[in-house]
N, C-alpha and C positions, 0 to 999 in steps of 0.2 A: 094476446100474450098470456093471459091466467089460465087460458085452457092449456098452452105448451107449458106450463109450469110443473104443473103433479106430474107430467111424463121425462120432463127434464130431470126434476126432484129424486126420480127413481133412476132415471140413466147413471147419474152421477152418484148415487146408491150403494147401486150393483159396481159402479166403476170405483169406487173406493174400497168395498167388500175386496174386488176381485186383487186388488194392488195391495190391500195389504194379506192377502192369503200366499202372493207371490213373496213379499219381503219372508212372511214366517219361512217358506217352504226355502226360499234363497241361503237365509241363514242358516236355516235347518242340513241343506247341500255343504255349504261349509264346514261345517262343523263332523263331516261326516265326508271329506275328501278322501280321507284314508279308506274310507268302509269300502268292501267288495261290490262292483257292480252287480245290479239287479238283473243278467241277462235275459233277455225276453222267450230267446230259445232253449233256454236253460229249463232242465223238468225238476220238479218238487213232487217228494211224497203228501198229498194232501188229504186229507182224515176228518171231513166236516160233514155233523149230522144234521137233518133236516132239520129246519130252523129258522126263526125272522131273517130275510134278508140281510139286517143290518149285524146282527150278531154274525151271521155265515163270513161275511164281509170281514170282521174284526180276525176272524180264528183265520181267512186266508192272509191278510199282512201278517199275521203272527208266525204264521207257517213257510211263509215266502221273505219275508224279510222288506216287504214294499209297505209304501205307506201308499195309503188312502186318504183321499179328499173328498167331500161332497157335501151338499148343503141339503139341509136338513128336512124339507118338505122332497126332497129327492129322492128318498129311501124312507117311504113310508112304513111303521110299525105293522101294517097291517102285508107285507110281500113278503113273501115265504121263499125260500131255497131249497133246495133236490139236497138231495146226500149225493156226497164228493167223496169218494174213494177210489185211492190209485194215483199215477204216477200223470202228472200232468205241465205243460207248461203254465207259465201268470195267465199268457192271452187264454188258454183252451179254457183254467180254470174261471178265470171271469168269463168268457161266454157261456160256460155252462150254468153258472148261478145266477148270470143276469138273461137267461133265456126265458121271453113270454111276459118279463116283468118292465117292458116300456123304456126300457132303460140300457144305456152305453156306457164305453169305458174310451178314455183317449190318454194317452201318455203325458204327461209336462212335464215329467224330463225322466234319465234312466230310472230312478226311483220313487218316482211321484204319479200315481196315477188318477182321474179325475174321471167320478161317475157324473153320468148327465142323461138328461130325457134325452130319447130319442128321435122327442115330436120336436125339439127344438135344435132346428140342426144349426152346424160349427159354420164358424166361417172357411170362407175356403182357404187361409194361409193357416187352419188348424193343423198342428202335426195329425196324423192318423199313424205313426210307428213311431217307436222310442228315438228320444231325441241321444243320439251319442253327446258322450262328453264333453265334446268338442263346443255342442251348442249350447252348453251350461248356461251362458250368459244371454240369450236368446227369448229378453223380458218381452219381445211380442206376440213369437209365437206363447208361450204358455200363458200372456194377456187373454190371449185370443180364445183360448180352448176354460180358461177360468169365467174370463168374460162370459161366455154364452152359457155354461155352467148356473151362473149368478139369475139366471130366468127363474129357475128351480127352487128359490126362495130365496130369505134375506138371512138365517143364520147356518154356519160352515160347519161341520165336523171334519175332524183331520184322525189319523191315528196318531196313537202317542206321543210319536217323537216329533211330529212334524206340526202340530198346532201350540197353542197357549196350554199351560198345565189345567187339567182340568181331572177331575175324579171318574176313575176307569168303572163303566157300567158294569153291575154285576147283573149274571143271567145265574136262575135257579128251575127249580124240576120240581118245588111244591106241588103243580097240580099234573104231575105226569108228562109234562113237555117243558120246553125251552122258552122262560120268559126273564123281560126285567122284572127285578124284582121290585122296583116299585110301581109296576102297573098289577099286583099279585095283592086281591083284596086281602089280605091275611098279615098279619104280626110277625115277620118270618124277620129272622138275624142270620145270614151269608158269611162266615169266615172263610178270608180265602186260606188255601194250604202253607203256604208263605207267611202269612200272618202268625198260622201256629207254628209253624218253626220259629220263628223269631221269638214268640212268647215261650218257647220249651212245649208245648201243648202235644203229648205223642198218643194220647189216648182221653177218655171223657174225665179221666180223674182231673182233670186241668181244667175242666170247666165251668167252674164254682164263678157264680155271677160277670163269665164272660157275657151273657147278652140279658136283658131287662129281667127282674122275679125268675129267675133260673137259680138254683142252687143244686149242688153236689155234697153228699158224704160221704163218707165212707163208713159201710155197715161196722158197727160195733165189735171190733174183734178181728176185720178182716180187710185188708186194702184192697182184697179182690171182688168185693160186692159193692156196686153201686146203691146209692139212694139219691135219686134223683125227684127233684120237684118242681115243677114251671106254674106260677100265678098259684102257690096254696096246696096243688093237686101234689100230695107226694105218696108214696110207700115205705115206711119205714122197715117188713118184715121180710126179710132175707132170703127165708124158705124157700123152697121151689115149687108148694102147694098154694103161691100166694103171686098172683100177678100186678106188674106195677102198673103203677098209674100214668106214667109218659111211657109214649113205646121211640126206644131206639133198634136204628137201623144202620146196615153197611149196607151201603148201595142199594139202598130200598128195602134190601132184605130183613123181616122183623127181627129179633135177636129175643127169644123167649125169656128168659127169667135174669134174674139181680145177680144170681151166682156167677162169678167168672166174666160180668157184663163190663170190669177193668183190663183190659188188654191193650198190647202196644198196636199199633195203627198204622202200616209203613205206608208212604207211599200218599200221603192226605190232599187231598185235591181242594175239596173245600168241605164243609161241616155247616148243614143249614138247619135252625132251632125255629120251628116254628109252633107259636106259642095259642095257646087256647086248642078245643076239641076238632079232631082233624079224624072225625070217626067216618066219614065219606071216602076218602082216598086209600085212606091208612090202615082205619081199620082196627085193629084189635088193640085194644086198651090205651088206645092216645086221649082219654080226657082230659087229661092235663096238657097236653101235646107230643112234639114228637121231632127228635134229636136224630137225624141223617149225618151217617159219615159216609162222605163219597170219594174214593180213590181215584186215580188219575188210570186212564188209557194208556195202551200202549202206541204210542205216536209212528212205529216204520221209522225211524233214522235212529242212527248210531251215536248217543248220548245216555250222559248220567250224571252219578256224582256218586262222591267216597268220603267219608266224614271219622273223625275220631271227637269223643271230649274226654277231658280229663275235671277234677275237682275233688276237696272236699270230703271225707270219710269214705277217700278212696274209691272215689266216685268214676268207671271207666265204660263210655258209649262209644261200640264201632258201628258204621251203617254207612251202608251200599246200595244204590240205586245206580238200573241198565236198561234202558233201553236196546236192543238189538237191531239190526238191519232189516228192512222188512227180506222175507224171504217166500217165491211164492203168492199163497192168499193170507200168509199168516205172518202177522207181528206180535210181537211178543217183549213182555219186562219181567223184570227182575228184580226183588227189592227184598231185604235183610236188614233188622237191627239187632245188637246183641249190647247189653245193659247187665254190669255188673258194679254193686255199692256195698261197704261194709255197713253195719248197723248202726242208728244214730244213739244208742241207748247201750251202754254196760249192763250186760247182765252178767251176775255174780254164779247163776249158779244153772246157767245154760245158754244156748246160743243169742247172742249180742240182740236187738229187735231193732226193727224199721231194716232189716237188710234187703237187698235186690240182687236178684239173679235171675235173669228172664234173656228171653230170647223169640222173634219176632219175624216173617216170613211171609214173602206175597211170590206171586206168579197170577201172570194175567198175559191172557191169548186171546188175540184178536183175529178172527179169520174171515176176510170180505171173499164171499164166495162170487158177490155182482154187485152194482151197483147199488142192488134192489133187496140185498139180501146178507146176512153176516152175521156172525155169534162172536160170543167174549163167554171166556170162560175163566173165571177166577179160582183161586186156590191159596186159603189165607191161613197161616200157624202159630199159636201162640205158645210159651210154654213159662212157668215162671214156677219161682222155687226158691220163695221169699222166709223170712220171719215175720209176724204181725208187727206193729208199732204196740210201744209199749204200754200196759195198762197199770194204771196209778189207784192205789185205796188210795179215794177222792177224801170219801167223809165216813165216818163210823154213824150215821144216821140217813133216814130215807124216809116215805112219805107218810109211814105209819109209825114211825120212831127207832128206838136206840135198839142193840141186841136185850141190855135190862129190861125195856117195859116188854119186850116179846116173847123173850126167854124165860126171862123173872132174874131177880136181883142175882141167885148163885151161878148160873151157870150163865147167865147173861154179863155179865159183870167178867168172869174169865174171859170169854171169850173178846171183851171189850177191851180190857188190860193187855190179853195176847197181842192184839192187832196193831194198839196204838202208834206205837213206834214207825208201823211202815205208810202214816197216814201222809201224804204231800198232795199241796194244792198247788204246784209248780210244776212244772214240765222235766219230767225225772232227766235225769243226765244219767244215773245207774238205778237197773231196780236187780227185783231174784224174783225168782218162780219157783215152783215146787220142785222142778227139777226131772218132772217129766218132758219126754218130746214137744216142741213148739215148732211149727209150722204155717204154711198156708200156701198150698199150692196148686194150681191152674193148669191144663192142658187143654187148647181148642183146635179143632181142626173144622175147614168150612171148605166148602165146594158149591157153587155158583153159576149158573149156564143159562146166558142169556141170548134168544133167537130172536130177532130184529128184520122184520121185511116190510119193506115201502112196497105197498099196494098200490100205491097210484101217487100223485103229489101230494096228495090229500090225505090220506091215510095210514096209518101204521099199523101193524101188528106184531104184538111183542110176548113172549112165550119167555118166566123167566123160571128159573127150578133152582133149588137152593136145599142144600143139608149142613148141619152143622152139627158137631160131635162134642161134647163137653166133658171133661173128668176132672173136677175137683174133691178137693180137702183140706183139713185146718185140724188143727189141736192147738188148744187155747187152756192158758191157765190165767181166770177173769178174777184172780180174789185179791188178788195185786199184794199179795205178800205170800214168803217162800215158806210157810209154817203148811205142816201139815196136820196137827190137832194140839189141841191144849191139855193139858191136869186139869181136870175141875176137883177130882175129888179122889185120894188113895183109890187108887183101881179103874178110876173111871174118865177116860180122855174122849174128847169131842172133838171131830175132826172137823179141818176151816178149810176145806180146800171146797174151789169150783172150778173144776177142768173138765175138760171133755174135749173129745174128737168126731169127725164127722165126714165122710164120704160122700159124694155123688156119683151118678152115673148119668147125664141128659142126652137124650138125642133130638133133636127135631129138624121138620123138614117141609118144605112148604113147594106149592104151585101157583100161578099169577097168569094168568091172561090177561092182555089188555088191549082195548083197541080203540088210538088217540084216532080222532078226526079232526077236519076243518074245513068250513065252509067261508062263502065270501062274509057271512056275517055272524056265521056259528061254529063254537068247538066243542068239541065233544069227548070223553072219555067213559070207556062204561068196559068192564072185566069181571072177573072172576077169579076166586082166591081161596083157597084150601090150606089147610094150618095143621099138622098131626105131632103132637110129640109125646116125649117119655121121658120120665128121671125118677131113680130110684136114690135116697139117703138113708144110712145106718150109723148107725151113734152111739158110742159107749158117753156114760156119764158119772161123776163123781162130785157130786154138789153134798157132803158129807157134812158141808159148815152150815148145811139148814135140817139137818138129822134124815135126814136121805138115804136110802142105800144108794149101791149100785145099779146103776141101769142102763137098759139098751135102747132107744128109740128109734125104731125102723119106719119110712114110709113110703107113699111111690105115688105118685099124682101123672096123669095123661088127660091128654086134651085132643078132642076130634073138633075141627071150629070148620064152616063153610061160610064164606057172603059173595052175595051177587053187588055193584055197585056202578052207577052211572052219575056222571056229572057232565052240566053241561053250560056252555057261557054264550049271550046272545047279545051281539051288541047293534043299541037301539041309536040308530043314527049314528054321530060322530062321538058323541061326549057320553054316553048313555051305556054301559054292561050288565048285564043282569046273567047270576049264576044259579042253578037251582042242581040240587043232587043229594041222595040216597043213597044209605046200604043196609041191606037187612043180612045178619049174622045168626045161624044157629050155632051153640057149643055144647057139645058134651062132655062134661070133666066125672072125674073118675078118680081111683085110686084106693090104696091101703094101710090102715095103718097096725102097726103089732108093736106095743110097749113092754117091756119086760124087765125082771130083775136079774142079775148077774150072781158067781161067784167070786168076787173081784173086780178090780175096774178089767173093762169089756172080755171076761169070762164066759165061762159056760154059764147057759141060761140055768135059771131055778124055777119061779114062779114069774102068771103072767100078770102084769098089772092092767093091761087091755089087752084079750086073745085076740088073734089075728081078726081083722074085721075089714070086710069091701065095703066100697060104697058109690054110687054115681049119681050124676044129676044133668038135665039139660037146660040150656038157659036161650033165648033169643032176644033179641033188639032189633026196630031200626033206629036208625040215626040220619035224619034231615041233616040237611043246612040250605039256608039263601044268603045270596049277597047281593046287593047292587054297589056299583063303583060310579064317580062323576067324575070324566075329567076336564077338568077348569082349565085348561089349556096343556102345552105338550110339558108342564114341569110339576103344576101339583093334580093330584088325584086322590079323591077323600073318596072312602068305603065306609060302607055298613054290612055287616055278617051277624047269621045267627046260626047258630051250628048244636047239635046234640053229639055229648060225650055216653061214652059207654065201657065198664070196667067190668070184668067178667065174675061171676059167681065160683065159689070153692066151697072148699072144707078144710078144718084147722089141724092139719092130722096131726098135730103136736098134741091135744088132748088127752089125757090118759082114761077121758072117762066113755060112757056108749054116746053122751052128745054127740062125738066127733063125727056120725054119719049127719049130725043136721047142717046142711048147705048154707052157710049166710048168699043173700041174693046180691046179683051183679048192683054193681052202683050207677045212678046214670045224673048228667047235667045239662045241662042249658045256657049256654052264654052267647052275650051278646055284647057286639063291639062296632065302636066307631072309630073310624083313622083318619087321618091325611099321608098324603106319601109327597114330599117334594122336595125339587132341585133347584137352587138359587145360586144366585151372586155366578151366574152364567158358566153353571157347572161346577164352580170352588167348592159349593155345599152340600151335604143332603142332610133332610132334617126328615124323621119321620115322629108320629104321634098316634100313643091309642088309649080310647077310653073302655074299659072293659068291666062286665058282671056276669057270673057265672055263680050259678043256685043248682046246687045238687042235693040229690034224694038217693034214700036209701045207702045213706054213705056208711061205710065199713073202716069201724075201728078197733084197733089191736089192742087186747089188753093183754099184759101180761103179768099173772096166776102169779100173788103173791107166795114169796119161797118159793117160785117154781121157775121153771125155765120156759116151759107151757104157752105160747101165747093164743089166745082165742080171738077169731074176728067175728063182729056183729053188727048186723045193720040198724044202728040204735039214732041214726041222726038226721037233719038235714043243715046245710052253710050255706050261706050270702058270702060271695068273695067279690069285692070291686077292685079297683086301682087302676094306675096310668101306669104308660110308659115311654120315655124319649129317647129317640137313637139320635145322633147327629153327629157328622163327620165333615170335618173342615178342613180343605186343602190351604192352611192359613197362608205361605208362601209353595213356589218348586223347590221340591226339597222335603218340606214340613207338612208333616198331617196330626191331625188332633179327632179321636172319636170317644165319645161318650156317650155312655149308654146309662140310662136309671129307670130301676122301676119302683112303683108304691103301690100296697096291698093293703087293705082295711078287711079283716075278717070278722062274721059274727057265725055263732054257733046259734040256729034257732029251733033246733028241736035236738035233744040228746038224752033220750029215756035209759036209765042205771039205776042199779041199786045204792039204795040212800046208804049212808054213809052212818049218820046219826039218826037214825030213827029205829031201834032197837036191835036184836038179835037177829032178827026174821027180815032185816034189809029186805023190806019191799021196793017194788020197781017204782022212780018217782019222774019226774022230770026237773033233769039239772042244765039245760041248757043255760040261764042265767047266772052260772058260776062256773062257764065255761071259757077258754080261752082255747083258740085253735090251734093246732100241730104244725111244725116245719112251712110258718107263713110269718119270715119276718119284714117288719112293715117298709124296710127300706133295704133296695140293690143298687150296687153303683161300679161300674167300672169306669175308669178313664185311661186310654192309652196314647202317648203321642210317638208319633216316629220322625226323624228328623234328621237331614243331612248337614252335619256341621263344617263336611271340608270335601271339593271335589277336587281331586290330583291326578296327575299320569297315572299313577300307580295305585290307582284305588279309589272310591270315596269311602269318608270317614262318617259313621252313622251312630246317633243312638237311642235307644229305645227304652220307654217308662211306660209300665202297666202298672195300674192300680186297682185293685179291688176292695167292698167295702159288703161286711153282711147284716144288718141290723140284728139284733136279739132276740132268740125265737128261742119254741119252747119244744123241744122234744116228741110230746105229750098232748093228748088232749086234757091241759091241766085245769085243776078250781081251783078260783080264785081263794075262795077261802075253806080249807079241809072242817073248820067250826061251823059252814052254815048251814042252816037248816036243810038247802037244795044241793050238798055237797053228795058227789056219788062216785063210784068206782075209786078210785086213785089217783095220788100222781097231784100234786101242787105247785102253783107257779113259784120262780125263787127256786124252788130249790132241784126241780126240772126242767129248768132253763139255760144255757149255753149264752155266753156273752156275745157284744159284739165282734166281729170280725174281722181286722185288716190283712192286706199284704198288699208289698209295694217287691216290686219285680223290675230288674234293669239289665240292659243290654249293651255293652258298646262294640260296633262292629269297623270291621276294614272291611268293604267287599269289594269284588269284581277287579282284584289284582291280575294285573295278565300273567300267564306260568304256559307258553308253552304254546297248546291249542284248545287251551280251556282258562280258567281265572279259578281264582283263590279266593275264601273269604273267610275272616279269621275274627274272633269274638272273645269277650269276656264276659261271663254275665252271673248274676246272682238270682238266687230265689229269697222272698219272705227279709230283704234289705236290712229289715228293723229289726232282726230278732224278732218277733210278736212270737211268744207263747202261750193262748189263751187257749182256753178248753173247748176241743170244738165236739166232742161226744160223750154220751155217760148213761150207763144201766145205772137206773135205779133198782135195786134185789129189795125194796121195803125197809132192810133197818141196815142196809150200807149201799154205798155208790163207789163204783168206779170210773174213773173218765181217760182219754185220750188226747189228748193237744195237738197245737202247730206242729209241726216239723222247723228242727233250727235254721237257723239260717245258710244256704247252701253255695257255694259262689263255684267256676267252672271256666275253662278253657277250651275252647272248639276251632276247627278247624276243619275246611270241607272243598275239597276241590271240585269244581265242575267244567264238563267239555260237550 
């Protein structure tokens, strides 16, 4: 009898398994009487790239409208699927993706279909063709076909609608293919495109500590330059002579420089932030990592959507998304936003600031020439034609004191009197400006052509080519009050203005070869990558309030960059992966700078202040990394990685003096990290966790040329950056989701050679790393968002949505601690180049998915920044004054968006 026990024990197992996957799937049938039958002869456009098995699996019910069953040692991680493209029936498409992979497909009932071994065959009263509706109620046969199912293991996956609520796997492209992302040894954060609509998220400006140590600004003066920083690594210098430190990308493609790196985004599919040196795949300047925006395909069927918002300082967004029919080899979409706000700020004595007027623009071609073969060719536009946000005289003092101790008491003293009046440490409601033109405007145009051929099951090769065209500009008037000089003395007036304007011209353009493999227990990627660009700036100047003349600042910076790189993943037994991979980069940067004096602001030239002068330099790296992963069964998987970053070398062509030819050298790092990646509470959860440290050398810091506008980089340092991070997402009830994301940074500066501060005239070079604190690394990030359905009716469910962000206090600067200490050097003191902390709470309340027709409705009201917060989130220190920039007020909005 003990020996019939364990086999009984399991009969009654799988017989319980199988009966209650009939109850879900029953009630699931109900619920769902009205819905269109699944016909079996009926053909579907279906659009699936080669890929895990189980993922292929997912994207066919999503595409066909069936749901899927199967138990989970059934569709092992390790089966692959062919690319699917073209016009297929359910039965053709499941044979073709379950071809060679040991595995069947049998109906249990019009809509329900059930993968199973093949080695394990059905009973004979198994249906083998779709059960009509007739035999809905027909609990033996789909016993019978679940039953023998149940061999295939002991836990079931269903698709969405037909199992227990559980959290929908996300798949990502970190490493050049199609993985989960928690089997992806790497720190990587997945927003889906859904997600950022609901948060307002239409571009990177929205991305201020959405995922762990991630922060966003916005360049001093300009909405339309990024400063971005993940774990410490950031950029704060604008220029186009000066490359950042995360590299972002649209659809892989790298996106060169800070200027114009704010643009609308139509069409967002998902946004993957993956965080530490990603100098192996990526490539050019991700040591800090590296920020993927990826747009959606064009799917072959006849769908979209059409949206308006209203709000707010006259707040009005139209946007248009179309899918088209397929036609042919080739599909095709469509997609439009146009965004127009008045300014949040009165200006007295020129146009309004913080206004928007922008407009946004996709097209994307799909053409499957064979099964084995196909391009996409995108074609993205930006154009925007804003006013800055406003800038506030913060304080009439900076890090080397007042205009009296600089000036000297008479003329320092006027000018301190003149100012006082327009000083506010609040978030201006009205300012004036001198009353020159104020601007800041962006035009992007991108072209994108990507060739796709399946070599075999096994291989890919992919050919992708990419240009992008850029023309910005700005005119800024930074002195935050409308005076344009003071009386010091019968005869003698001193001008307070600091304005200036500034053109670019960039082009760049790039090439990518790549070719993904895969073997029974090895993957592979290894390519080739060419980088070329160009941008030229010119600049009249009138910084007159530090005894300045007029000036012109011309420069032009280009980059010839090559790397070879292979990466490859080899997995040792069942629990066991080991990844090892290189890239070695050659670059050659270049460029020109010519400073000059004017007749007038931006006049005819007079004299030169630097004549025309070239200059170039090459630089090379490689960049390792290894990982090994463990998986401790199919829900957690702990990693370790070591990876080298690499930031490229330049020149400061802002310089006025003959230094500007000396090259600061590229920066490079080293970090190392440990993880867990895992799924609990049987799918309700995921919880991920990393321990990270990254020591970089040769690091390059901006200072910026007391009285000047001038900034110069120098490789004067090395840092230790540690810190954790937690992701975790809880499906608390169906309905309700909860994810929170935090991360924590400890930074130390341990080498930072500068001229001493206090140690006489002739400021010899000393070492101040000990009275140093580090730049844009504040020690705590925290978002929390919950989504949550508070009413499901005929006519809609009722939804709402709380995002909260949170930024701890960071400093601008690489400041010291104390400007009095002996080891005090360069510039710049905490307190009073530091930014407080950070909040914003964001909410949503929506109706969605009203029925209208042959598409639904979904209609919203939602706010930005809930609490008012107005705290100072930017600020030039000029040495004897500060200006800063704040929150944006509180913004609230009305939307509405049809879809069919």
């Amino acid at each position: 009898m003990r020996t019939y026990c364990p086999v009984l024990r399991q009969l009654l197992k799988r017989l319980a398994w199988g009966c209650l996957v009939i109850v879900m799937l029953d009630v699931a049938n109900a619920a769902n009487t009205d819905s269109p039958v699944v016909a079996p002869q009926a053909t579907h456009q279906i659009d699936i790239e080669p890929s895990a098995l189980h993922a292929a699996l997912r994207q066919l019910a999503r595409q066909t409208g069936i749901q899927l069953a199967h138990f989970t040692a059934a569709v092992p991680g390790a089966l692959r699927a062919k690319a699917l493209h073209g016009t297929y029936t359910v039965e053709e498409a499941l044979g073709h993706l379950l071809e060679g992979t040991g595995l069947t497909y049998r109906f249990a009932n019009e809509r329900t279909v059930v993968i199973i071994e093949v080695a394990r065959p059905l009973p004979t009263d198994a249906p083998s063709k779709p059960v009509s509706r007739t035999h809905r109620g027909n609990w033996l046969a789909r016993l019978a076909a679940l039953f023998a199912a149940c061999g295939a293991g002991t836990g079931v996956v269903c698709a969405e609608e037909s199992g227990p609520a559980v959290l929908e796997e996300v798949i990502v492209t970190a490493q050049k293919r199609e993985e989960k992302l928690q089997d992806v040894p790497i720190s990587i954060t997945a927003i889906a495109g859904k997600q950022l609509e609901d948060r307002g998220v239409q571009s990177v400006a929205g991305l201020n500590a959405i995922a762990p140590n991630v922060i966003f600004r916005e360049s001093p003066g300009s909405s339309l330059i990024s400063i971005i920083g993940i774990r410490g690594s950031v950029t704060s210098q604008p220029a186009i002579w000066m490359d950042p430190s995360v590299g972002l990308y649209l659809n892989g493609i790298y996106l060169g420089k800070s200027q114009g790196s704010v643009f609308d985004v139509v069409d967002i599919e998902r946004v993957e932030v993956l965080r530490g040196p990603q100098g192996t795949l990526f490539g050019r300047n991700t040591e800090g990592g590296a920020i993927n925006i990826i747009t959606r395909k064009p799917s072959g069927e006849f769908r979209g959507s059409v949206g308006v918002e209203f709000g707010n300082f006259d707040h009005r967004v139209a946007k248009l998304s179309v899918d088209l029919p397929r036609f042919g080899i080739a599909s095709v979409s469509l997609a439009a936003r146009r965004q127009e706000r008045d300014g949040w700020a009165e200006n007295l004595t020129g146009p309004d600031m913080g206004a928007i007027d922008s407009d946004a623009a996709r097209v994307s071609v799909k053409l499957d020439f064979s099964d084995n073969l196909r391009a996409i060719y995108d074609v993205d536009y930006s154009k925007a034609d804003n006013t800055p946000p406003p800038k506030s005289l913060y304080a009439l003092s900076g890090w080397r004191g007042t205009f009296p101790t600089i000036f000297g008491p008479t003329l320092g003293t006027a000018i301190q009197n003149a100012l006082a009046p327009y000083v506010s440490t609040k978030r201006p409601e009205r300012t004036s400006t001198n009353g020159g033109p104020i601007w800041e405007r962006g035009k992007s145009n991108a072209h994108a052509l990507t060739f796709t051929w399946q070599v075999s099951e096994r291989d890919e090769l992919k050919y992708i080519f990419a240009r992008r065209s850029l023309f910005y500009s700005d005119s800024q008037d930074i002195d935050g009050a409308p005076l344009n000089s003071v009386a010091v003395a019968p005869g003698f007036n001193w001008g307070l203005n600091a304005y200036y304007n500034r053109y670019t011209d960039y082009d760049q353009k790039s090439h990518e070869l790549q070719w993904v493999g895969e073997r029974e227990r090895f993957n592979y990627v290894l390519g080739f990558y060419y980088f070329k660009d160009e941008g030229v700036t010119r600049g009249a100047q009138d910084f007159s309030i530090f005894g300045s003349p007029f000036e012109h600042t011309d420069y032009a910076a280009d980059t010839d960059a090559k790397a070879v790189f292979v990466q490859g993943d080899y997995h040792i037994g069942d629990r066991w992966t080991a990844t090892l991979g290189v890239r070695y980069t050659e670059e050659e940067k270049g460029g020109w700078s010519h400073r000059f004096r004017t007749n007038g602001f931006d006049g005819p030239r007079t004299t030169d202040v630097l004549p025309f002068t070239s200059y170039s330099a090459d630089f090379s790296e490689t960049t390792p990394m290894a990982a090994l992963a463990f998986r401790l069964n199919d829900d957690v998987n702990f990693y370790a990685r070591v990876a080298n970053g690499f930031k490229s070398g330049g020149f400061s062509s802002e310089v006025s003096t003959p230094a500007v030819v000396v090259p600061y050298k590229p920066e490079t790092s080293v970090s190392a990290e440990l993880g867990v990646k895992s799924t609990l509470l049987g799918g309700r959860a995921r919880v991920n966790f990393a321990l990270y440290q990254t020591s970089i050398t040769d690091q390059q810091f901006t200072n910026l040329l007391a009285g000047t506008t001038q900034s110069r980089v120098v490789n004067t340092g090395e840092s230790t950056y540690r810190g954790a991070e937690l992701e975790a997402t809880l499906l608390i009830s169906e309905g309700w989701q909860l994810q929170i994301g935090y991360g924590y940074l400890d930074t130390k500066i341990d080498k930072f050679i500068d001229n001493a501060l206090n140690l006489g005239p002739t400021r010899p070079l000393i070492e101040t790393a000990g009275n140093r604190v580090a730049a844009n690394a504040p020690k705590h990030t925290l978002n929390v968002n919950l989504d949550g359905r508070l009413l499901r009716t005929a006519w809609g469910d009722l939804r709402i949505l709380l995002d909260y962000s949170y930024t701890a206090r960071m400093h601008l600067y690489p400041v010291n601690k104390d400007l009095n200490a002996p080891d005090a050097g360069g510039s710049y003191v905490i307190g009073i180049n530091s930014v407080p902390a950070i909040s914003s709470l964001n909410g949503r309340l929506l109706l969605t998915d009203i029925p209208a027709g042959p598409g639904t409705i979904d209609l919203s009201i939602w706010g930005r920044n809930l609490t008012d917060e107005d705290k100072m989130v930017e600020h030039i220190d000029f040495s004897m004054f500060r200006n800063a920039s704040f929150q944006e007020p509180r913004t609230y909005m009305f939307t509405a968006t049809y879809r069919w």
